[in-house]
N, C-alpha and C positions, 0 to 999 in steps of 0.2 A: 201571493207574492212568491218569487224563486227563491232557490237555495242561494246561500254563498258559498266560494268556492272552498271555504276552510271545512263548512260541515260535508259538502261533497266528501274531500282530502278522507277525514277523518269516517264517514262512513266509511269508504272504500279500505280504509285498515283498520275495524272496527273488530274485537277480537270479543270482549265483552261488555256490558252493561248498558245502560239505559243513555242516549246522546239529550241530557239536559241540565242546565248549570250547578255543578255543583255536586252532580252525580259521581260515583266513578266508574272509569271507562276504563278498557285496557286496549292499546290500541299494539299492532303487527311492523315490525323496524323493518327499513328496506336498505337501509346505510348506517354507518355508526364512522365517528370519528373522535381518538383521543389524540391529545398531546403531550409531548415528556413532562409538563408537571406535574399530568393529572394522569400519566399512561403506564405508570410503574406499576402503581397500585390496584387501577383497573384491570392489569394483565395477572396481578399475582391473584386477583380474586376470580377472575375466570381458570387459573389456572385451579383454583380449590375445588372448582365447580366438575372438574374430571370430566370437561368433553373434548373432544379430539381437536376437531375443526370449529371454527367458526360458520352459524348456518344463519347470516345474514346476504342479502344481495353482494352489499362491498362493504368490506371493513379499510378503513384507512389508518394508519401512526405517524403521525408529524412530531417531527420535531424542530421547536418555533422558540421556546421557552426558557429552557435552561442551556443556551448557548457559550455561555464564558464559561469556559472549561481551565478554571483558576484554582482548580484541585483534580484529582480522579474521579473524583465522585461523578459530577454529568456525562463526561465520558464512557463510563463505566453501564450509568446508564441507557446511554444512547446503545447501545452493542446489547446490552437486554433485550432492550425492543426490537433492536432490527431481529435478532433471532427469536423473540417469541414471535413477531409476525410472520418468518417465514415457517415456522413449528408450526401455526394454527389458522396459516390463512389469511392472512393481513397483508394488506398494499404496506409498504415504507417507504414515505417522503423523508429524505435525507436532510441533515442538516446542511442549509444554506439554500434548500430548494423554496424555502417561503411560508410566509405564515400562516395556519391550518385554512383558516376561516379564507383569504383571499383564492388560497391552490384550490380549495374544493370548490369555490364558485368556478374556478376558470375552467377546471379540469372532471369536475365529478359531481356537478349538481347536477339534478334531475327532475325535471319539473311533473308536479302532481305525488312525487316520493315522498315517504317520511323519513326523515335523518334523525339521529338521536346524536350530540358528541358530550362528551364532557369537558366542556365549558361552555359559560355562558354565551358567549355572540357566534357560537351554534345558529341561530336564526339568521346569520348574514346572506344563508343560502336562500333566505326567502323573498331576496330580491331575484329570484331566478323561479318562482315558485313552486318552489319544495315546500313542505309541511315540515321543518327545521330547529330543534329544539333543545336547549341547552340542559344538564343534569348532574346529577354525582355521576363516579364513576364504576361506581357498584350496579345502579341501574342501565349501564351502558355494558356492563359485563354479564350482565342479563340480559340485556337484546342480543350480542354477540353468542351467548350459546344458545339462540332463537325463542327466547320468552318474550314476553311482550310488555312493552313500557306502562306504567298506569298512573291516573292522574285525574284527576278534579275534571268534568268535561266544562272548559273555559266559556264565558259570554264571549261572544264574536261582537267586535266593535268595527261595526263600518268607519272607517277614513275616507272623506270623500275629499280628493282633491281635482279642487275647481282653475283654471288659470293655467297659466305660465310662470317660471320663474323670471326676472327683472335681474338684468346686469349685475352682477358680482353677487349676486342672490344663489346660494348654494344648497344643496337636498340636506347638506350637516345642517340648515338652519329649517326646515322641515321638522326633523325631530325635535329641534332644541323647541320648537311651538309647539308641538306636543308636549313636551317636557313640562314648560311654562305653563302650560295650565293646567296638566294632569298631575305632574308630581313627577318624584323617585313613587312613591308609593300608588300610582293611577293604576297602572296596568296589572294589578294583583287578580291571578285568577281571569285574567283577556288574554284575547287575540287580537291583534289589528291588522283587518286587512284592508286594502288600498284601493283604490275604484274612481273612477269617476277620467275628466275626460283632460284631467293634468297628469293621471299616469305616462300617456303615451310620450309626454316629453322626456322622462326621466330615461335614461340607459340603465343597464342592468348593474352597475357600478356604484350609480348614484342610487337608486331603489334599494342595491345593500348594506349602504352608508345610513338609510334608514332604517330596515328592517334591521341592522347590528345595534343599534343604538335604542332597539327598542328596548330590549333588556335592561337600558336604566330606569326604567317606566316598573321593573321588574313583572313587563308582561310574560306571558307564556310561550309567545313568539309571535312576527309579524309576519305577513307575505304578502306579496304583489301575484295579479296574475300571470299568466304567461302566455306573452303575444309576439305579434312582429319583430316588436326591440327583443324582445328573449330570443327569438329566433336568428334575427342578426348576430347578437351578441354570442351564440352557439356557432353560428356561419362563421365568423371570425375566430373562433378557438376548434376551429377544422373539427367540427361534432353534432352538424346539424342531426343525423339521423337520430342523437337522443331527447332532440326537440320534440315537444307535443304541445300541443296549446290548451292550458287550463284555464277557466276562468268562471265566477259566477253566473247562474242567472240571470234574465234583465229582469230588472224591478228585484233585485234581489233581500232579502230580511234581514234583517242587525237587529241584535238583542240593544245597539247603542249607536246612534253616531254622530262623526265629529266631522265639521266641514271644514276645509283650510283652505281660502283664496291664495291661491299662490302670487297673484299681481299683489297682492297687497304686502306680503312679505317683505323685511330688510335684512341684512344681516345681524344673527345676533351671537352672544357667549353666555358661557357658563362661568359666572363665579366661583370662588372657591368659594367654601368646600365638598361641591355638590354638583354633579351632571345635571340637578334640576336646579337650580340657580343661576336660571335665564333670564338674561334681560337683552334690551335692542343694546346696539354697539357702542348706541351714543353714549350710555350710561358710564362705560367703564373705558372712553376712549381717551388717549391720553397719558392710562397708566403705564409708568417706565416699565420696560424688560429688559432681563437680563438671558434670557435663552428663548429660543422658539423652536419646537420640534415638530416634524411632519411627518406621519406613515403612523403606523398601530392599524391594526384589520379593521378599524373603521375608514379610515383615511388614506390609503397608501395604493391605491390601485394609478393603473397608467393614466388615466383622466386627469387623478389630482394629484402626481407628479408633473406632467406632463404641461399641466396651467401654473403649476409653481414655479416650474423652471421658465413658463413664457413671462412671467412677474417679473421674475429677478434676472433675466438674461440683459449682458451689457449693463449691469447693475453689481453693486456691491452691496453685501450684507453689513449694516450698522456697524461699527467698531465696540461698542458696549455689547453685542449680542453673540451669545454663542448657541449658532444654528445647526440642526441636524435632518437629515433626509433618511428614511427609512423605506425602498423600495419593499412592496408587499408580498413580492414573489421574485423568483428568477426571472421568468419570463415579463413581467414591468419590468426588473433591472435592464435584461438583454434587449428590452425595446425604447428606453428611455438613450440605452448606449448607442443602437442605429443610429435612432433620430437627431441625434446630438442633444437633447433635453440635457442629460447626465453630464455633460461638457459644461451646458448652460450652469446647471446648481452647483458644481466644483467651481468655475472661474466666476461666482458672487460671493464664494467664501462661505457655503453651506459644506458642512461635514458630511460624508457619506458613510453610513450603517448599513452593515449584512442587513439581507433580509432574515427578517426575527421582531418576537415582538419587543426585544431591548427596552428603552427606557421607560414603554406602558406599564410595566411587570416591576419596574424599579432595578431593570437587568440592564444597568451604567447610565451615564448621562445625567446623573442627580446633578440637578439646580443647586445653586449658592444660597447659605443661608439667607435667610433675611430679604429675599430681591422676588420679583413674581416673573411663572415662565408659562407661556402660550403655546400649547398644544393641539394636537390636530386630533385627538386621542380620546378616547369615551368614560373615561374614568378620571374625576380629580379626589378621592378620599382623603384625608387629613392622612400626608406621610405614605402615602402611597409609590409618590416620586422618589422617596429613600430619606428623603428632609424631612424633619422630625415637624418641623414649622413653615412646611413648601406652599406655596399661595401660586395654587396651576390654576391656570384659565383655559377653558376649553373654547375652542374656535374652528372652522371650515377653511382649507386648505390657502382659500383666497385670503381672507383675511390673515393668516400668520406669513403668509409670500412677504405682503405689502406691509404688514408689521415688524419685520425683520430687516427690512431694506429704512423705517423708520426711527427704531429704537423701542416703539411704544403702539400700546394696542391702536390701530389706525383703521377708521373706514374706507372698505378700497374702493367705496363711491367718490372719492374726493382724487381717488387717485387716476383719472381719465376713463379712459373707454377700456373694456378689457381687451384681454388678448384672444385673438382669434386662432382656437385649436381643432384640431379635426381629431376625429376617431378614426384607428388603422383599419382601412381595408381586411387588414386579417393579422393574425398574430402570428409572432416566432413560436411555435412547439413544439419543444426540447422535451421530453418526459421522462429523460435518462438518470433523472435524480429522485425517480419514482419503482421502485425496488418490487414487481408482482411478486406475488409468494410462490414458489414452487408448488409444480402439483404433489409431491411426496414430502410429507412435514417431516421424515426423518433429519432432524434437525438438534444440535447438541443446544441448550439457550445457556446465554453467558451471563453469569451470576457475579457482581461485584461485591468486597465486603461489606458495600451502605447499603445493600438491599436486604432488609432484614423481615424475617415472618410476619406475617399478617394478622395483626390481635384481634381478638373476636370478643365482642361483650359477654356478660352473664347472662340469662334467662331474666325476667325483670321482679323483681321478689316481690314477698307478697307485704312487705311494709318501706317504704323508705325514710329513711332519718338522715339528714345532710346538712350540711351547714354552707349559708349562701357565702358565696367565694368573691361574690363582685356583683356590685348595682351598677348599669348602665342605660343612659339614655336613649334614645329614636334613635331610628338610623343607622344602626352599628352595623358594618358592613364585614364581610368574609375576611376584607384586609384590616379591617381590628382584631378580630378573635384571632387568624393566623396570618399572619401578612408575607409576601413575594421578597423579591428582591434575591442580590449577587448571593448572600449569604445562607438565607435561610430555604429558598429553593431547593440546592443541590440535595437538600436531607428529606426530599417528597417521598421515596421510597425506605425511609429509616423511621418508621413512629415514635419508635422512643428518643431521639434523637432531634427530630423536629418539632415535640411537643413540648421542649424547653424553651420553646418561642411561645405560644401562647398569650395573646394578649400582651405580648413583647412590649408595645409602645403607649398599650393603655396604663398596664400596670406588670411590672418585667418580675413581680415575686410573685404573680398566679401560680405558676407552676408549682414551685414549692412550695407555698402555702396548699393546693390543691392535695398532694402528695400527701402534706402531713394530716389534715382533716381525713383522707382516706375515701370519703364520699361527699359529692360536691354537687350545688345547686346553681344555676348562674340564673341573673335578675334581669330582664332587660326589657328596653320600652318599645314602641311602636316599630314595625318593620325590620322586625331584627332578623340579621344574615343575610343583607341587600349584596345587592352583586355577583359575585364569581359564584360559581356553582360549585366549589372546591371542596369534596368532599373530605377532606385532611382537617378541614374549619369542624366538622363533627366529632370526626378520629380521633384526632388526638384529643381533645378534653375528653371522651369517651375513655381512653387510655388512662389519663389522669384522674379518674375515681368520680365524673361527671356524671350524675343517675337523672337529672331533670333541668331544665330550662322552662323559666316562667317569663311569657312577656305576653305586653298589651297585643303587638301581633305580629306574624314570619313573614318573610319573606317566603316562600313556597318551596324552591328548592334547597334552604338548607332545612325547613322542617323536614322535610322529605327526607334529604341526607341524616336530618337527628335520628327520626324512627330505622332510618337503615342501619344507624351502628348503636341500634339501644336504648339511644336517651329520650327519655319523655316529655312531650314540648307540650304545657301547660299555657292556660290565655289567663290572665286574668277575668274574671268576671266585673270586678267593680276595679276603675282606677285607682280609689282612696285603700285600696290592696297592697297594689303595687306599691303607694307613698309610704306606706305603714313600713315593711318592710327594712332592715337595716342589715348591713353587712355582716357578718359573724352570728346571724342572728341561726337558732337549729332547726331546721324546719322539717318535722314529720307528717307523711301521709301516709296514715293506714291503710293496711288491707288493699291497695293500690292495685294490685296484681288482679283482685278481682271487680273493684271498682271502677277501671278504671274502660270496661267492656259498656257500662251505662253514658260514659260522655263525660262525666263528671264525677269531682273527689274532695274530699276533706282532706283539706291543709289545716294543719297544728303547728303556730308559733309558740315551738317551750322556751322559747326563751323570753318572749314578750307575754307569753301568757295567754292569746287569744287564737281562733281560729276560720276562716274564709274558705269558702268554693272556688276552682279552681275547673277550670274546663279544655276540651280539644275537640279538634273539628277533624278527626282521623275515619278513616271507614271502617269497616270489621275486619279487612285485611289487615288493616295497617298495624291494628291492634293485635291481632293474631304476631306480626312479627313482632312488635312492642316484647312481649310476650316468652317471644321463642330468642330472644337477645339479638336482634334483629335479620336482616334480609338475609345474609350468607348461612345465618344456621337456620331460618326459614327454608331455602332452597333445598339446604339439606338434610331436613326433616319431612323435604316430601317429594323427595328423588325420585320417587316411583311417577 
């Protein structure tokens, strides 16, 4: 049998270790992309790292995130970043030029490259096929001073799609089938890549509407190959020459695969409160809305503004519905404005939003208590949208057009024949809101008073005693432990200051409580740390006296991020462990420091009196930085 094109990818930046599942690899960055939530802190820990320049292909800084400048604070930090990128080397996308993940597909993906950014729908570029991967931002500041990323070597899941898609049948409902049968938790430790002879229909747009949404699968990342539609879709953003065509084998190998007839598809949504709580449309068709939002870096590209506006043109929006449009980039703005699209979605009475990722992040636009709102967007977490009690339903750009112009979730099979839209001949490219870096980094960086030092763990001692701070069930995603929004964003670059939010909406006295105990244990069940790659979700409990996290099992990249700022991410071995367990309860594990080199550790409940095994699936690196009080004073205990 042949290769597939992911372990090609990944030989070819194969840096060290054995390519088999489970192993670890270190693989060679050829791009790195951060954004202002996650780019303060990425910048201040490469700046600890004492290298000059950045020695990756292209480092990129957007800023997409913390747009409402409703204090100094973001402000303050956007002029950080633009000057540490032009000090060290860094492109800077300005604010208002678009959101990371949409700009870098149009303007700086590279097919057959490996990307690293920090954040998770990083893989958007792998509908362009890039090898594209979402991370902390400590790991991204280690590619950037030309280390090399390290990670689990993933099973490769062939996707083979069979077919055509069928009228009002959209690539967001592609994932959402994957979703449906694999989970939030399927993709742990995969790859999915795409193949088969319903590729060729997708455009490079729609392929990244999938590969971005792979992330809720909490895979490693997806990709499509890259052929004629990639090359088009390069011809069109005036950049054929960085076209190359990658692609599998024939007859190629999959450690796994999943076939998806695309004729057979319908439209479907996500439920709340879960990007995997898919069902067909029929199920949930009917229910009243009171908002419908369109764009977020899944959804917001010119394709699916461009059929949104052919929905609602000569149409008015619902009188109950308060609708919003979120172009994904300047260049979608400045082409939807040409073509009169943007005409079309202002005169149906859809609101127009800067490009940004605005109310995906909980950055304005929060829904009405009590009412449910239909989104075009990859994420619905409990209170994610800013509503403590928000019931978001996630949908493909088609169905919220034709559900906006209703009142109420609607199949837009009922609503005639689509509209017939074409893709442009070629794009407006404007790049003047894309900042190169000077060749000479002689450059002063401007420091606000919210950018505050960057706290560094202890070495990890050789007993811990803690007491558990909070039991929490499956599922707990990055927007529990530290959550987004207008408020608590702007404080990304301030640790002590944003780690008064902590578990803000689960339970608002962690903090203090944490503080006063001194040394804290958190308890949590299956798949904990789902979604955003946020490494601030590790930081700050790390800061608040956090030495270990036990649960049934990670998410991958916030274990990741734990061991990078210190804390020890324990599995339970037996469930009936984890149930035992009660809040306030003291939980010691001895000698841990050396223990904890064998895989496995004795856990001592003195407060209940008995004791259990406790396990991790880390490498000998990982341990080593466990160890050294994690990754940044790793680095810098072997500077040489």
């Amino acid at each position: 049998m042949g290769q597939n094109l992911t372990r090609k990818i990944i030989a070819d930046h194969l840096v060290s270790g054995e390519m088999e599942p489970g192993s670890e690899i270190a693989v060679r960055v050829d791009q790195t992309l951060t954004q202002d939530a996650t780019g303060t802190m990425a910048y201040l820990q490469f700046e600890a790292m004492g290298i000059p320049r950045v020695r990756t292909k292209l480092s990129v800084s957007y800023i997409d995130h913390n747009m409402l400048q409703t204090g100094f604070e973001n402000a303050d930090d956007h002029r950080f970043l633009q000057t540490v990128a032009a000090k060290y080397g860094i492109y800077f996308s300005r604010p208002g030029n678009g959101i990371c993940h949409q700009v870098h597909l149009e303007r700086f993906s590279s097919p057959g490259d490996l990307l690293l950014g920090s954040d998770s729908h990083t893989p958007t570029s792998g509908g362009a096929g890039m090898l594209a991967i979402g991370a902390g931002g400590l790991d991204v500041a280690v590619a950037m001073g030309g280390g090399p990323y390290y990670l689990k070597m993933p099973q490769i899941v062939g996707v083979h799609l069979k077919g055509r898609l069928q009228p009002w049948v959209a690539a967001k409902d592609i994932i959402f089938e994957l979703l449906r049968r694999l989970t939030v938790k399927g993709g742990v430790g995969k790859i999915f890549e795409y193949y088969g002879e319903g590729v060729a229909s997708l455009s490079v747009p729609e392929r990244s509407t999938i590969t971005n949404m792979g992330a809720e699968m909490q895979a490693t990342t997806s990709i499509f190959p890259s052929d004629e539609s990639t090359r088009e879709y390069f011809r069109t953003q005036k950049r054929e020459e960085m076209w190359r065509p990658t692609s599998a084998d024939p007859d190629p190998d999959y450690d796994e695969v999943v076939e998806i007839d695309l004729n057979k598809l319908g439209p479907m949504v996500a439920r709340p409160q879960s990007p995997g709580n898919v069902v067909p449309i029929e199920e949930v068709e009917g229910t009243k809305l009171a908002q419908v939002c369109i764009g977020s870096c899944t959804n917001s590209s010119y394709h699916d503004l461009s059929v949104s506006a052919a929905v609602l043109k000569g149409r008015k929006v619902n009188p109950d519905i308060s609708m919003t449009v979120t172009p994904g980039s300047r260049q979608v703005f400045t082409m939807i404005a040409r073509t009169g699209a943007l005409a079309d979605l202002i005169e149906s009475g859809a609101r127009i939003l800067e490009s940004a990722c605005g109310p995906c992040i909980g950055m304005g636009q929060v829904p009405p208590s009590d009412t449910a709102s239909l989104r075009t967007f990859n994420r619905n977490f409990p209170g994610r949208s800013g509503t403590a009690d928000d019931k978001v339903y996630l949908a493909s750009p088609e169905v919220a057009a034709v559900s906006a112009l209703t009142g109420e979730i609607t199949d837009p099979r009922k609503f005639g024949e689509p509209p017939l839209t074409e893709a442009p001949g070629e794009f407006i490219i404007d790049d003047d809101l894309i900042i190169p870096p000077p060749k000479n980094g002689d450059v002063e960086v401007a420091r606000g008073p919210n950018i505050k030092p960057l706290p560094l763990a202890k070495p990890l001692a050789q007993t811990i005693k803690a007491t558990v701070l909070i039991k929490l069930e499956d599922n707990v995603s990055t927007d529990h432990i530290l959550p987004a929004g207008s408020k608590i964003l702007p404080l990304r670059s301030n640790i002590p200051a944003i780690s008064e939010y902590v578990f803000h909406y689960v339970d608002p006295e962690f903090p203090a409580r944490a503080k006063a105990a001194g040394a804290g244990i958190i308890v949590g069940g299956s798949n904990y740390g789902q979604g955003s790659s946020r490494e601030h979700a590790a930081l700050a409990p790390m800061y608040l006296g956090v030495k270990a996290v036990m649960a049934k099992t990670y998410a991958l990249v916030h274990q990741t991020n734990l061991v990078n700022f210190g804390i020890l991410p324990l599995v339970f071995v037996k469930d009936g462990d984890y149930d035992r367990i009660n809040v306030d309860d003291v939980l010691e594990i001895p000698d841990v420091r050396d223990a904890v080199g064998s895989g496995e550790v004795i856990v001592r409940n003195t407060t209940q009196g008995y004791e259990f095994t406790a396990r991790h699936n880390l490498s000998e690196r990982q341990v080593e930085v466990l160890r050294e009080g994690g990754l940044l004073n790793h680095i810098k205990a072997h500077a040489g």
